[in-house]
Each structure stands twice: as structure tokens, then as C-alpha cells.
C-alpha positions as CSV (number, residue, x, y, z in Angstrom):
1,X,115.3,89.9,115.4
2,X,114.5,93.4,113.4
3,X,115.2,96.2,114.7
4,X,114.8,99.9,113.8
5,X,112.0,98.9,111.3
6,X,109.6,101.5,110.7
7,X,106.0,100.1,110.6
8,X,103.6,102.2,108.1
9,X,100.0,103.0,108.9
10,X,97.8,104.9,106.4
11,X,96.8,108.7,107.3
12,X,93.0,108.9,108.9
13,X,90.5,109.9,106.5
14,X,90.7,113.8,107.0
15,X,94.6,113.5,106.5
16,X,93.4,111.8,103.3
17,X,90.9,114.6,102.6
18,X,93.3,117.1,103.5
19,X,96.0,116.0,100.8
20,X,92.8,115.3,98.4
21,X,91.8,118.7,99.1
22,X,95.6,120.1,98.1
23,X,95.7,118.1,95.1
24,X,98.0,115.7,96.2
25,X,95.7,112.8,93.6
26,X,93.0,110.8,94.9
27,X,91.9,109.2,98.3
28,X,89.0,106.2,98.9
29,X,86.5,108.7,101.3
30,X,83.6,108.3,103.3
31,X,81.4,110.1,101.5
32,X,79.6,111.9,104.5
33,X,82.8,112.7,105.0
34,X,83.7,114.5,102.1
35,X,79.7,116.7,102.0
36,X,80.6,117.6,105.8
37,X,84.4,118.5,105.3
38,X,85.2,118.7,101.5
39,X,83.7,122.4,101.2
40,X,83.0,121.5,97.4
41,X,86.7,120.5,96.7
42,X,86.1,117.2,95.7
43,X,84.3,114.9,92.3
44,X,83.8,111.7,92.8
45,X,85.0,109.0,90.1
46,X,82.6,106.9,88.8
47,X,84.7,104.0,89.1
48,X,83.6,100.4,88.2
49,X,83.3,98.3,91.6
50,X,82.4,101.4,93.6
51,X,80.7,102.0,95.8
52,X,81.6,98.7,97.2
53,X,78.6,96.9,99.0
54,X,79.3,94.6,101.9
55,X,77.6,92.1,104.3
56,X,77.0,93.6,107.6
57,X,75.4,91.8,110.8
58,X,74.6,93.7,114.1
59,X,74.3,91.4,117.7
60,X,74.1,93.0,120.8
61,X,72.6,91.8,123.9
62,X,68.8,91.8,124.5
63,X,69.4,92.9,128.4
64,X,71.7,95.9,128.0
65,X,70.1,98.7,125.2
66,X,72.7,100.0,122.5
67,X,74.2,103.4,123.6
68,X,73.4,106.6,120.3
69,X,75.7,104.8,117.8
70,X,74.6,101.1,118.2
71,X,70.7,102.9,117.6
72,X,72.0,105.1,114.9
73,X,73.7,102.1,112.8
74,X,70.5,100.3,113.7
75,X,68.3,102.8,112.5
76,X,70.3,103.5,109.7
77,X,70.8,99.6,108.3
78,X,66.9,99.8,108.8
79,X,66.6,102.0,105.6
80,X,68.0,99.2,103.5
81,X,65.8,96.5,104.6
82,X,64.3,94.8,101.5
């Protein structure tokens, strides 16, 4: 059994942005999070492979309507319809 093991999780995004921010190197960032919070701080890297694009399915039940974020990300997945 293990015991006294100390399990890591990473930072949240503005504790990312925060040591981004200080110059502590470079953090993977939403980028609305980075127009809303990063006050200017911040270049992004044209790296190869980024952005990165994924697959993304929405379901919800026909009887029950989606609450502001379920009709935001609907409205929002809309603007990439092809």
C-alpha cells in the first residue's frame, strides 16, 4: 500500500497565465483567455501542430432546452459549420 505519496495536478489556466505573465517560460492557454486576462503580456508561438483541432459532438435531450452554455457552445460550433 503507498502511503504519504503526493499526487500532482497541473495549476488552472490563470495560475499558468500568472507565471506566463512573470516570466516563469511558456504555458499552453486558452486564447480568450490570454485577450481577456493577459493585459498585452503575452506572443503567441507559432508552433507546428498548433492550434490543435479536434472532433467535437454535442447531444442533449430534445425535451429539456440547454441552459446559456449548452446554447453558447451551440451557437458557437455553428460558426464552423462547413
Amino acid at each position: 500500500m503507498l502511503r504519504n505519496r503526493r499526487i500532482g495536478r497541473p495549476p488552472d489556466h490563470l495560475v499558468l497565465l500568472g507565471f506566463a505573465l512573470q516570466g516563469f517560460g511558456w504555458a499552453e492557454l486558452p486564447r480568450h483567455l490570454v485577450e481577456r486576462f493577459g493585459n498585452g503580456g503575452l506572443v503567441e508561438l507559432a508552433v507546428p501542430g498548433y492550434p490543435k483541432r479536434m472532433d467535437v459532438d454535442l447531444v442533449w435531450r430534445r425535451r429539456q432546452a440547454l441552459g446559456p452554455a449548452g446554447q453558447w457552445f451551440v451557437h458557437e460550433l455553428l460558426k464552423f459549420k462547413p
